[in-house]
N, C-alpha and C positions, 0 to 999 in steps of 0.2 A: 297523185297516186299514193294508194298505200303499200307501206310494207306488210305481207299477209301474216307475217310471223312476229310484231316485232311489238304483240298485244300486252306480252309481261312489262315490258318498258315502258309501254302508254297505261297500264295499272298501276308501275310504282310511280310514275309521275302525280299520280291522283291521289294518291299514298298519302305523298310530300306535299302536296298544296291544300290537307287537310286539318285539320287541329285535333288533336289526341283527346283522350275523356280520361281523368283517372279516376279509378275505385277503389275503394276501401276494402279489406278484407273481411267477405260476409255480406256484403254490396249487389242488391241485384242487377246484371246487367237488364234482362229482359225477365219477362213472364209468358208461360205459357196460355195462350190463347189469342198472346200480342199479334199486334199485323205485322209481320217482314217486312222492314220499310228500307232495308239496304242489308249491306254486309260486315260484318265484323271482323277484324284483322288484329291478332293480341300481338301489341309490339310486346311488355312484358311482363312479366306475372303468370299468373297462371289459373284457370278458369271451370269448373264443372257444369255441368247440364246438370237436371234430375227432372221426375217424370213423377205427378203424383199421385196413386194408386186412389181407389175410391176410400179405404177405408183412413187414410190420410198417410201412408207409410210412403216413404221418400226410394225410389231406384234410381241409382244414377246410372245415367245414358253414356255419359260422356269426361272425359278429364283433357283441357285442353293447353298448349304450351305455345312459348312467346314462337311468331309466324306461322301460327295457323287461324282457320278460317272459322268464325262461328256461324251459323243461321243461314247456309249455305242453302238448304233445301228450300224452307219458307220461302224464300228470297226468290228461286227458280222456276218454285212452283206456283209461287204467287199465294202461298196457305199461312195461316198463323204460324208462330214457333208452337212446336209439338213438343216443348220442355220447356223450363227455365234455367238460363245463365248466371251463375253467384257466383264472383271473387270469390277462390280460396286461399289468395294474399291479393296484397297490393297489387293493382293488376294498372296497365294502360291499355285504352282501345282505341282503337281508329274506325270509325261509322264510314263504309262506301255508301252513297247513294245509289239504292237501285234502277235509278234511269243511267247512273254512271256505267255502272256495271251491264246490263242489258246490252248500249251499245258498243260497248267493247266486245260482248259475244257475238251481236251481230256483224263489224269489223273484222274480228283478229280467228280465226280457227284455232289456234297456238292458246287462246283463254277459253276459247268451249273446252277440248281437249283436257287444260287445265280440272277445269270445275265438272266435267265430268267424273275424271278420276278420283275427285275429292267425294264426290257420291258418290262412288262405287267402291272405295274405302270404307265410308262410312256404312254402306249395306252389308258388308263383309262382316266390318268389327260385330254389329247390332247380331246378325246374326248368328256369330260364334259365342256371345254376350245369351243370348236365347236358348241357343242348345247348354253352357251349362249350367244356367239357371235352371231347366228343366230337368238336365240328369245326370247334374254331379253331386255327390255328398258335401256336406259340409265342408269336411278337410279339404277335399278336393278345391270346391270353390271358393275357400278363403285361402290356400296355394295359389291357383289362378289370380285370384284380386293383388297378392302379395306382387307375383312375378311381372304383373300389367302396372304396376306402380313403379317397381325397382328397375322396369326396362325404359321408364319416362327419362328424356335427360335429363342430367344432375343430379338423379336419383340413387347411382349405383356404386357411389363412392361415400358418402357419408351418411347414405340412408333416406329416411325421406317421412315429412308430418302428416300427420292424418287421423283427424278424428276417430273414436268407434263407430259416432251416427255414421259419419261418411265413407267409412269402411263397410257400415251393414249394407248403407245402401248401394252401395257397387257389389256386395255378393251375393245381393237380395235375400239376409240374416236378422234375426231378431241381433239388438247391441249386446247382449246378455252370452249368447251365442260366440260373439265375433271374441269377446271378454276369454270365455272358457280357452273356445280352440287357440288365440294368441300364446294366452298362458301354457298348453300343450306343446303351441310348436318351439316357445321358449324352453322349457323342460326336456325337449327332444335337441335342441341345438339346430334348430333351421335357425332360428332368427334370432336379434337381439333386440329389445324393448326398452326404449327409456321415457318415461311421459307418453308423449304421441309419438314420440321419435322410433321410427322402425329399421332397423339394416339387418338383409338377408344375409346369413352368414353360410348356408349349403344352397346354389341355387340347384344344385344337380336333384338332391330328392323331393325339393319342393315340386319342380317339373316333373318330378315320374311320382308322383302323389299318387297313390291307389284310390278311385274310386269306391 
């Protein structure tokens, strides 16, 4: 007989009998248009999606931290990845096999449950990622990109690295753009800048940033 709830324990066991992948930073895990051929698990490091517009300009979908899931949709829905996976450090991953995973959905209630809530996360974020792409200003949505960085763990104590490309493309900005407003909000005292190194020093008016 099965235990009907006891699906997280028969996952991490498959965890543990797996061998890890390490990446380099700037390392593609996947590409978009790839086949989903299982699951992604970051034990550590840490991981971006991006999504490539036609005229070649980079949005990023996604920023992902050690035990969470990558490629969760494809995987479910049985579709290509609809992004690509890049190290943005050193990263390690663990590949589930998707017949592994399948029967543990059809088994365990306790890992549907699971993975559904992870896509219904993930619908939520994309969609608030949507709306202020379409209608927030500038300052606004380089505040927003700043605060979704600085609230990642690890983040919010000595700050946190980050390209300009990889900053345009999470606030969907030219890098020229992303250049000016840093400088702005440096001169204003939201933030402090060193290199790529960014620490929020007001989070209170970065969040009530005037549209």
């Amino acid at each position: 007989f099965v235990n009907m709830n006891d699906g997280l324990n028969e996952l991490k066991k498959i965890i543990n009998e797996r061998k890890s992948r390490q990446f380099k930073k700037n390392q593609v895990i996947y590409y978009e248009g790839d086949k989903g051929n299982g699951l992604y698990l970051l034990l550590s490091g840490r991981v971006k999606t991006v999504k490539l517009a036609e005229d070649g300009r980079e949005f990023m979908t996604g920023i992902f931290n050690t035990d969470e899931y990558l490629g969760a949709h494809a995987m479910l829905t049985n579709d290509a990845y609809s992004d690509t996976a890049t190290a943005l450090e050193d990263s390690t991953l663990c590949l589930i096999p998707k017949d592994s995973v399948d029967k543990l959905i059809n088994l365990y209630p306790d890992i549907s449950r699971e993975f559904i809530k992870i896509l219904a996360n993930d619908i939520r974020e994309k969609e608030e990622q949507l709306l202020q792409l379409a209608y927030n200003s500038v300052r606004k949505k380089m505040a927003e990109a700043i605060l979704r960085l600085h609230k990642l763990p690890g983040n919010n104590v000595e700050g946190f690295k980050i390209t300009r490309e990889d900053l345009a493309a999470m606030a969907g900005m030219a890098t020229e753009t992303v250049s000016r407003t840093l400088s702005d909000f440096k001169d204003e005292g939201l933030i402090e800048k060193k290199g790529s190194t960014i620490h929020v020093i007001d989070e209170m008016r970065l969040g009530k940033m005037k549209n």
